[in-house]
C-alpha positions in Angstrom: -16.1 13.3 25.9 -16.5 9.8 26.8 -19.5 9.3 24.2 -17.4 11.4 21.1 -14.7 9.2 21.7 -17.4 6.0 20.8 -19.0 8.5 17.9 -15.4 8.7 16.6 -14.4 5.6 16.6 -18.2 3.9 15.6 -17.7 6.5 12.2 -14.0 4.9 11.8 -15.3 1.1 12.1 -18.5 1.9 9.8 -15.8 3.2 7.2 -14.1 0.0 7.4 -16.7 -2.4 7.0 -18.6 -0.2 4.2 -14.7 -0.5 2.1 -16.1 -2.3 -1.3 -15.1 -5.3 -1.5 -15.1 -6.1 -5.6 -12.8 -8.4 -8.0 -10.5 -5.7 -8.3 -8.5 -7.2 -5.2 -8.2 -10.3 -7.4 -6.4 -8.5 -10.0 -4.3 -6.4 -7.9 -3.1 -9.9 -5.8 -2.6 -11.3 -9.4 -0.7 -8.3 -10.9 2.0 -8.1 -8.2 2.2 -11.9 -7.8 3.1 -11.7 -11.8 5.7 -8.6 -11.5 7.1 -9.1 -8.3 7.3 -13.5 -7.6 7.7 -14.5 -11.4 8.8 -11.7 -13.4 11.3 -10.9 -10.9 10.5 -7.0 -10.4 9.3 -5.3 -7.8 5.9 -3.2 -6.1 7.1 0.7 -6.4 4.6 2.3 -4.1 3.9 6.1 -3.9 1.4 9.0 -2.3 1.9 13.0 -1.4 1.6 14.2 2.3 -0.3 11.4 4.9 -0.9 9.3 1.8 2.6 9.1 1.2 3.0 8.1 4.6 0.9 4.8 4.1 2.4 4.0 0.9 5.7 3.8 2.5 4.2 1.4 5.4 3.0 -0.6 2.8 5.9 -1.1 0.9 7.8 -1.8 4.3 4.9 -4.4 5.0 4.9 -6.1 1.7 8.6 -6.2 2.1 9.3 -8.0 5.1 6.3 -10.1 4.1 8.2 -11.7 1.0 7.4 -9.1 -1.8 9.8 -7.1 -2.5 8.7 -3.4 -2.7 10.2 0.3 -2.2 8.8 3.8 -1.7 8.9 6.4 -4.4 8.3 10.1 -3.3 6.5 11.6 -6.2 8.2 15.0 -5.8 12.1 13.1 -5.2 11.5 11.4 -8.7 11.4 14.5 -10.3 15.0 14.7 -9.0 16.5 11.3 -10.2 15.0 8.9 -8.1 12.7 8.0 -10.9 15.8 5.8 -11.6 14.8 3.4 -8.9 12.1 1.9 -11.5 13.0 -1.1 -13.7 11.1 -2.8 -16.4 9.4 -5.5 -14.6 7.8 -3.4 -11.8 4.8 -2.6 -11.0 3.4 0.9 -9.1 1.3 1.6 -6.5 0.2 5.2 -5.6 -2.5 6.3 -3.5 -4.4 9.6 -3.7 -7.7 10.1 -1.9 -8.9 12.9 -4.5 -7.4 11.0 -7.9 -6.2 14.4 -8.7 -2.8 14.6 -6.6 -0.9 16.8 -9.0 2.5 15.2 -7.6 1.6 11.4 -8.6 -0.5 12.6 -11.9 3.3 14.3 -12.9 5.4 11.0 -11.4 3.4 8.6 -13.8 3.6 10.9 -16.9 7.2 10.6 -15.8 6.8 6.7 -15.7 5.4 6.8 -19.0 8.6 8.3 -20.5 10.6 5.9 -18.9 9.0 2.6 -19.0 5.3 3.0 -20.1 4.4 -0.1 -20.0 4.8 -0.6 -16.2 1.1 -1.1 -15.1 -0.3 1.0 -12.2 -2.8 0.2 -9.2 -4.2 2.8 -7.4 -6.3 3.1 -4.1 -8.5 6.5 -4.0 -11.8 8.1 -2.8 -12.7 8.9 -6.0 -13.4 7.0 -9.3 -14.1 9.7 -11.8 -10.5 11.1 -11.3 -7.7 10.9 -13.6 -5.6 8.0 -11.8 -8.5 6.2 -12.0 -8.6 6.4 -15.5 -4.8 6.0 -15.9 -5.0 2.4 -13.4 -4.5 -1.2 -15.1 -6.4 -1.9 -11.4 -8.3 0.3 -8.7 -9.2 0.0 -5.5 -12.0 2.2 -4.3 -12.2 3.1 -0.6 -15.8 3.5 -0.7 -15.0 7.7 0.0 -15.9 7.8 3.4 -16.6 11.5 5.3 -13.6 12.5 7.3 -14.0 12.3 11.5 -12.6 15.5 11.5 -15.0 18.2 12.9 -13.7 20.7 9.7 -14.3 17.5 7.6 -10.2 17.7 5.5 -7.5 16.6 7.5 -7.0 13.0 6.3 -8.3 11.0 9.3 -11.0 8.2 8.4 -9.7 8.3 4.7 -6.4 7.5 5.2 -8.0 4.8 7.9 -9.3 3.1 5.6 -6.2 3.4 3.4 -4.1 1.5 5.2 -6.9 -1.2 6.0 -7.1 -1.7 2.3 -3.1 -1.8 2.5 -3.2 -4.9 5.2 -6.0 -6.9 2.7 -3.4 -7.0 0.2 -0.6 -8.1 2.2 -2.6 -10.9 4.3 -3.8 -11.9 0.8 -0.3 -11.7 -0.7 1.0 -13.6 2.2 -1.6 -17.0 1.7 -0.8 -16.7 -1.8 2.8 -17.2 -1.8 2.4 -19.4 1.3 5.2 -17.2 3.6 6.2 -18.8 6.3 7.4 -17.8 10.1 10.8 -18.8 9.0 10.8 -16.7 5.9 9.8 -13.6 7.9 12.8 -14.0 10.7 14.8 -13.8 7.6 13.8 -10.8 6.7 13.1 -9.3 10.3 15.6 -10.4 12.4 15.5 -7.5 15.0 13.1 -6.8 18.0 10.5 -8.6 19.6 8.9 -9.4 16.4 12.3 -11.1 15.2 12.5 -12.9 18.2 8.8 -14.5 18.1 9.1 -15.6 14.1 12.6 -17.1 15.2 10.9 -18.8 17.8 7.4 -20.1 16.1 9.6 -21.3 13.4 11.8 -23.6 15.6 14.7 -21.7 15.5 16.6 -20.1 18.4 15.2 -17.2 19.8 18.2 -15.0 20.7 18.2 -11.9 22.0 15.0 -9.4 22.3 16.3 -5.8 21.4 
């Protein structure tokens, strides 16, 4: 057991460091530094099922990181929270095939309403439709799943959310966020406490 635990996670951490690391993060970084910091919009992120999950962990990420950002569920738009969307934002969605029928229907819907909000997507697979659809794309290098039937989302939604983190580390040094800019936005918990406390502030209570 011992030795398929280190198999397991070896596969995970060989995913990770094989992610392709190409110019498209440059764009990406660039396009929501434009939309969200100086055109005043925000990142509308979005993904079906465990995809879905991440996107919404992003979104809470970039958000108490100083870009603001909300979570879309592709089948919820379809029943008026496509409304959430304003002119200066820009999307995110995440599908591991390219070919989530959900988020192919949520940015035809997009295109109705505002077509020209750009879209960046993260996916397994660049000869897919979003791919073709994306002003930017990140590839995560489609890596095999450690699951022993080899489908349920495990190292590809891994290295989903590790491609998540680069962009908010990198969005974080770009706009130069600050402890005291985070405590602002996180006052709560332990977390709230530290940034209070790095940041000279008083500490208060730990909840």
């Amino acid at each position: 057991m011992q030795q398929r635990v280190r198999q397991i996670l070896a596969q995970e951490a060989e995913a990770v460091q094989n992610i392709p690391v190409t110019e498209s993060y440059i764009e990406v970084i660039e396009l929501i530094y434009k939309h969200v910091h100086l055109l005043r919009g925000k990142l509308v992120t979005s993904g079906m099922g465990k995809a879905g999950q991440i996107a919404h962990d992003i979104a809470t990420t970039f958000s108490s990181t100083g870009t603001p950002a909300v979570f879309l569920h592709p089948s919820e738009a379809q029943h008026g929270d496509l409304g959430v969307l304003q002119a200066n934002d820009l999307m995110l969605v995440i599908s591991n095939s390219g070919k989530t029928r959900e988020i192919i229907e949520l940015l035809e819907l997009k295109d109705n309403l505002f077509p020209e909000i750009p879209v960046v997507v993260i996916t397994g697979n660049t000869s897919c439709p979003l791919w073709e659809k994306a002003a930017a794309g990140l590839f995560t290098g489609g890596p095999s799943e450690v699951c022993p039937l080899g489908l349920t989302p495990t190292t590809s939604t891994t290295v989903m959310t590790v491609i998540g983190d680069v962009l908010v580390a990198l969005m974080m040094e770009k706009i130069g966020f600050t402890a005291a800019e985070y405590a602002k936005r996180h006052h709560g918990g332990y977390l709230g406490y530290k940034s209070r406390a790095s940041s000279g502030g008083p500490g208060g209570d730990i909840y």
